[in-house]
C-alpha positions in Angstrom: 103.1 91.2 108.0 99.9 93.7 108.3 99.2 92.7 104.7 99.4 89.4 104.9 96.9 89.8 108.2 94.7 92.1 106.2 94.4 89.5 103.5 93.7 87.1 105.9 91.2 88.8 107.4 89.4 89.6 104.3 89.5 86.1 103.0 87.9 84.9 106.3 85.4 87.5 105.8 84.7 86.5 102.4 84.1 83.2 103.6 82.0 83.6 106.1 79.8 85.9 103.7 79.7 82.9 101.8 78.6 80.2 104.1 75.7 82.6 105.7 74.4 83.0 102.0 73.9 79.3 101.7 72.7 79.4 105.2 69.9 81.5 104.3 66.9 80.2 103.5 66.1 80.3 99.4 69.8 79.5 98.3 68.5 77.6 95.5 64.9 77.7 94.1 62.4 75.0 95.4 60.6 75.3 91.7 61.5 77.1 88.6 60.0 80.3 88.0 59.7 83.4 85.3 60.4 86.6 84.9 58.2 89.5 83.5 56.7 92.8 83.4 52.8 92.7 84.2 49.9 95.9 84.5 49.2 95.9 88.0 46.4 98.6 89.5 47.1 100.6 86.5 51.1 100.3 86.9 53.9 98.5 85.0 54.9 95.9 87.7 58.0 93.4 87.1 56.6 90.1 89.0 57.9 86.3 88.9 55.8 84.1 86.7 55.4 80.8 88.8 53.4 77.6 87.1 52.6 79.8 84.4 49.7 80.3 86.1 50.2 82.8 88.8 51.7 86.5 88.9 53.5 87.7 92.2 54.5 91.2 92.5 58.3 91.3 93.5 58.3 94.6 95.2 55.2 93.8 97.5 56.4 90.3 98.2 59.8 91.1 99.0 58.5 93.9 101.8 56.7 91.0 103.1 59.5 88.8 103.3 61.7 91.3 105.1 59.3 91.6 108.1 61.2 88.6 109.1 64.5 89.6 110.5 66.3 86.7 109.2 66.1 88.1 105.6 68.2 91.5 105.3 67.0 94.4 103.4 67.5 93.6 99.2 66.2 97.1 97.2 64.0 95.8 94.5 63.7 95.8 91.1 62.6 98.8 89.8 61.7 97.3 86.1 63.3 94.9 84.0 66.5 96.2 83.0 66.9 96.7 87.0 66.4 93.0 87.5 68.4 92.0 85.0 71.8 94.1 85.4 71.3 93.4 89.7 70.2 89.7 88.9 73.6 88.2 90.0 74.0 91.3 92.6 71.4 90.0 95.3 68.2 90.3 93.1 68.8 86.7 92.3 68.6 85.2 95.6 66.0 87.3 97.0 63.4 86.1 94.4 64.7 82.5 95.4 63.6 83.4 98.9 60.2 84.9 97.6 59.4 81.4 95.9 60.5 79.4 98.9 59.0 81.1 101.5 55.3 81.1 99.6 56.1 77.5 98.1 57.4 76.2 101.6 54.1 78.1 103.7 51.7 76.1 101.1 50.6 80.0 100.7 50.3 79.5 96.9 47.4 77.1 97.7 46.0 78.4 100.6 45.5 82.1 102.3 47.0 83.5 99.4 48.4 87.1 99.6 47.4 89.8 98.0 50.3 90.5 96.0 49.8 86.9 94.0 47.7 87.3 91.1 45.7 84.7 88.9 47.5 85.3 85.1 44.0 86.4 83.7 43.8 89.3 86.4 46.5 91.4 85.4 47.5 92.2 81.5 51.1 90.8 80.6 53.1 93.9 79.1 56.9 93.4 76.9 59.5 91.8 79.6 61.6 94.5 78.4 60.5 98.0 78.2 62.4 98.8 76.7 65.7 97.1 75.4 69.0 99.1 74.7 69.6 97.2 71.7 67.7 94.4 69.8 70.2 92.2 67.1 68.7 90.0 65.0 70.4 87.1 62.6 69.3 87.4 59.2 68.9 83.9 57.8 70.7 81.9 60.0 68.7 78.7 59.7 69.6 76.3 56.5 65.7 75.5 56.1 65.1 79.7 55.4 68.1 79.8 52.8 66.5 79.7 49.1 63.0 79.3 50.3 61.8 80.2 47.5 64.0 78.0 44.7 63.3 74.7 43.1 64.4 71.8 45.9 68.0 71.3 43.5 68.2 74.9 43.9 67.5 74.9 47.7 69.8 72.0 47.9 72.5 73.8 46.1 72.2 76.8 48.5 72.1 75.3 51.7 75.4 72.8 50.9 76.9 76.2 49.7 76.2 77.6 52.8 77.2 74.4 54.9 80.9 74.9 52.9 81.0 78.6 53.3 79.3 79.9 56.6 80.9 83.1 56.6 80.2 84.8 60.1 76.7 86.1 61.0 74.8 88.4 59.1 73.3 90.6 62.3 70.8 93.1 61.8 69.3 96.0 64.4 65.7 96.4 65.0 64.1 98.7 66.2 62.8 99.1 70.5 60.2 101.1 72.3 57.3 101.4 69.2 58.2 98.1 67.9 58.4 96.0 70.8 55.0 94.7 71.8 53.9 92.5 74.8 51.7 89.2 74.1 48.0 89.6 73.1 49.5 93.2 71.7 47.8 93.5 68.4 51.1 94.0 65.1 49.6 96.8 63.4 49.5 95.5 59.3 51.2 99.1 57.8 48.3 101.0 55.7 48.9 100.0 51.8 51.5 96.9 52.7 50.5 93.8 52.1 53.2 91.5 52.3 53.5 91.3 56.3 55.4 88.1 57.2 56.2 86.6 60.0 59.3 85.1 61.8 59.7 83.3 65.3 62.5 83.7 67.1 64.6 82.9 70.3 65.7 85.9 72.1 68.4 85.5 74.3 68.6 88.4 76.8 71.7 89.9 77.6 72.9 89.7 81.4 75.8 91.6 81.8 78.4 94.5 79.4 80.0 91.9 76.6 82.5 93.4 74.4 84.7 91.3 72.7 83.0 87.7 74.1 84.6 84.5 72.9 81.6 81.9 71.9 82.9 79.6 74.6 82.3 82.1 76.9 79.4 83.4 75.8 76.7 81.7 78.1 78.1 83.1 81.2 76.5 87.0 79.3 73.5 85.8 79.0 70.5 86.1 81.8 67.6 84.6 80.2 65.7 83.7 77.2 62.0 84.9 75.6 59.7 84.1 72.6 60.0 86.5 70.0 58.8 87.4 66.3 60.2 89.1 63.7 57.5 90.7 61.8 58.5 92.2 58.7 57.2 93.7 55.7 58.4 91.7 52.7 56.8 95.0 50.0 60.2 96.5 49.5 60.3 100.5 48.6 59.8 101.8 45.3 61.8 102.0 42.4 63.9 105.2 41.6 65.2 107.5 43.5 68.6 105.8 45.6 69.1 102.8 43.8 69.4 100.9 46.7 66.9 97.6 45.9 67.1 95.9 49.9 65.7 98.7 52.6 66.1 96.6 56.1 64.3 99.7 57.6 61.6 99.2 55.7 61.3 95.7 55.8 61.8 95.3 60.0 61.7 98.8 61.5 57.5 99.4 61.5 55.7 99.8 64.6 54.7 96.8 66.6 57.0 94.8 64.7 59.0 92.6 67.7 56.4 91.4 69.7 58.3 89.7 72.8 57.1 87.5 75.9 55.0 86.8 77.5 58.4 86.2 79.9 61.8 85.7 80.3 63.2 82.3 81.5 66.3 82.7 83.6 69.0 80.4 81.9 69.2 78.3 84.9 65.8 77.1 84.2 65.8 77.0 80.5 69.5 75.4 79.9 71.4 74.7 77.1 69.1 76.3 73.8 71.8 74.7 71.6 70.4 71.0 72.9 67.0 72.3 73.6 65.6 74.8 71.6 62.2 73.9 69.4 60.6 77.0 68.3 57.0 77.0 66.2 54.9 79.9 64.6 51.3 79.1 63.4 48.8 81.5 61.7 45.3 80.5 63.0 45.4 76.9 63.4 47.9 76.3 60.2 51.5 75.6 61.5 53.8 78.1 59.7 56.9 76.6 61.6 58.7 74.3 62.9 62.5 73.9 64.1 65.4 73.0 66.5 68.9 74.4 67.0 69.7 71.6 64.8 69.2 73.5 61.6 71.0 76.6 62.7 74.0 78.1 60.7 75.7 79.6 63.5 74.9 79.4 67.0 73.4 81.7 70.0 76.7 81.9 71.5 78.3 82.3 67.7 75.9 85.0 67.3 76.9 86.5 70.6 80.7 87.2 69.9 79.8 88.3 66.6 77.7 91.3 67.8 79.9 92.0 70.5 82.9 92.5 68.5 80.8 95.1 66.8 79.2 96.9 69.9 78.8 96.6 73.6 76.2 94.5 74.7 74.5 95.3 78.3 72.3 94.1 80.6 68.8 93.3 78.7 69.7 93.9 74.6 68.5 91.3 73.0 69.8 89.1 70.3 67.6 86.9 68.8 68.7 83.9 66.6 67.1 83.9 63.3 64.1 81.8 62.2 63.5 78.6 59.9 61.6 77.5 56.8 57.8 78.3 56.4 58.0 82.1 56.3 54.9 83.6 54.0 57.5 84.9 51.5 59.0 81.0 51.2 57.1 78.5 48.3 59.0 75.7 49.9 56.4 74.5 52.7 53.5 75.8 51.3 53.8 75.8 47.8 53.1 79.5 47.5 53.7 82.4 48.9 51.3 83.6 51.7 51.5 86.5 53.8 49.7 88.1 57.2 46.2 89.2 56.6 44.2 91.5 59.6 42.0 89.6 61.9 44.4 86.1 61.8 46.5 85.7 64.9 50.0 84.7 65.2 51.3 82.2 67.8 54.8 81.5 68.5 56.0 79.1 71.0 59.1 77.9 72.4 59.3 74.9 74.1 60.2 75.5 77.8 59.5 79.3 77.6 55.9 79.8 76.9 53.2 81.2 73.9 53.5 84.5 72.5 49.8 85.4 70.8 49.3 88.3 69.0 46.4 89.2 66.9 46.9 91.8 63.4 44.9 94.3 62.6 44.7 96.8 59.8 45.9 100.5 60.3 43.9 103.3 59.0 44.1 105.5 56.1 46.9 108.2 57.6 46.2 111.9 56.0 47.5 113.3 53.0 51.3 114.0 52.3 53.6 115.6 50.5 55.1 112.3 49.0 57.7 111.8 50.6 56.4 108.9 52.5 56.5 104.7 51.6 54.1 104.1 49.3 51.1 101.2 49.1 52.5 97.9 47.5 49.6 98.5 44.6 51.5 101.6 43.5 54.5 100.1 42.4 53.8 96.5 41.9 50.1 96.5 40.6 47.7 94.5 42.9 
């Protein structure tokens, strides 16, 4: 009899919990909004993105917001990976208040606070500094399979593929020295000269996956960026390990997964299997140019893969693989073409945002003892 009273109790609790939530003001969003990590007076700030046009610092706006007694003290964020692992925990619903209360005051417009910022006054950073884990899926779009056959040979490959997917071919790049934030210049390695460039979506991790079933996969996820996957198509040397494909050397350089400028939380983005359109161009040429359409195996394919492999937590990325049009590939262009300092890449996603990053040579480094990867020129003479 007490337990059935206890779980009475509780359940009426539980309820009541409930209905005060949605009584609160901000239970849903007014307007959509972003998520990111922005330099604010000299500090690393996460802030909400809003029109993409103006910056509001979460931890100021929220002490604001709780001057009113009829919004209960919410800790906030401390960075990224806070948001995201609490995001579902309170965090989520406390940012809806923030955009409600300063949509709903007209304070966006008018006597704006101090803790909103115009986007040009503060410098956009990564999202993520830094993630756990970044995955990437290694030609996973039928456009980059063969791009560098005759068209009866890409044909060939691509039906092959379409016959025999396989499961996906996942990859781990590396974090904190190769993640960049937008308007970050990609450093072009001293000596290689065969940087190309892929863009990607990354979908951010919400919550510990292990074991994940691809129907169940979206319910993981918390958001999704614009990312590219730099990499440098030289190869290393002959000799030595006979090993001919080195994936460190080809995607492990420094400043080689530039991400941003945001994240969009999934409520706001949907489904990337119905809308996902994802371009790269060098300059003002267009590089790239696809939708989920041509993908081999989906995000949420993708998903159960890797986490049937390793645990994923709250803000490791995995990003989905890129299309046809990559400097290495003849198929677009005709020829090869690769990544030259002073051009500027820009990758956009529809619905997320731009990601614009400018290369740049690095300098002569000082003399070794050889054991070190070698300039292109010394091993494939140009």
């Amino acid at each position: 009899m007490r337990r059935t009273l206890t779980l009475s109790v509780l359940a009426v609790l539980s309820n009541v919990a409930a209905a005060t939530a949605q009584g609160r003001p901000g239970a849903d969003a007014v307007e959509p909004f972003k998520v990111g990590t922005f330099e604010i007076g000299g500090t690393p700030r996460v802030a909400l993105v809003l029109r993409d046009a103006l910056i509001v610092d979460i931890e100021a706006a929220n002490t604001a917001l709780q001057r009113d007694p009829a919004f209960p003290p919410v800790p906030p964020p401390t960075d990224m990976l806070d948001l995201i692992g609490r995001y579902e925990y309170g965090v989520k619903l406390r940012l809806y208040e923030i955009v409600n209360d300063l949509v709903g005051s007209d304070r966006l417009e008018r006597a704006r606070p101090a803790f909103v910022y115009d986007l040009e006054e503060v410098r956009t950073l990564p999202p993520i500094m830094y993630p756990g884990k970044i995955l990437n899926a290694a030609v996973n779009f039928y456009s980059h399979v063969n791009e560098s056959g005759t068209d009866e040979e890409r044909a060939a490959s691509r039906r092959q593929r379409r016959e025999q997917r396989g499961v996906p071919y996942l990859f781990l790049k590396p974090s904190r020295g190769a993640v960049i934030g937008n308007s970050d210049q990609v450093v072009i390695p001293y000596g290689r000269d065969r940087t190309d460039w892929e863009v990607e979506l990354g979908a951010i991790i919400g919550r510990a996956a292990k074991y994940v079933s691809a129907t169940d996969a979206e319910a993981y996820v918390f958001g999704y960026t614009v990312t590219i996957d730099v990499s440098d198509r030289g190869g290393r040397p002959p000799g030595g390990n006979p090993m001919t494909s080195d994936w460190f050397v080809g995607k492990g350089h420094d400043t080689f997964a530039p991400m941003g400028p945001w994240i969009v939380p999934k409520e706001f983005y949907g489904d990337p299997m119905e809308n996902l359109r994802q371009t790269l161009s060098v300059g003002d040429e267009q590089m790239q140019e696809a939708t989920a359409g041509d993908m081999i195996h989906s995000i949420w394919e993708l998903i159960e893969y890797g986490s049937s492999i390793v645990t994923l937590f709250p803000g490791d990325v995995i990003n989905n693989g890129t299309s046809g049009g990559t400097g290495v590939g003849t198929s677009v262009r005709g020829e090869q073409r690769f990544l030259q300092p002073g051009e500027i890449l820009e990758a956009t996603i529809d619905g997320i945002g731009t990601l614009r990053i400018p290369a740049v040579a690095e300098a002569e480094p000082p003399g070794g003892t050889g054991a070190r990867l070698s300039p292109v020129s010394s091993y494939r003479g140009n």
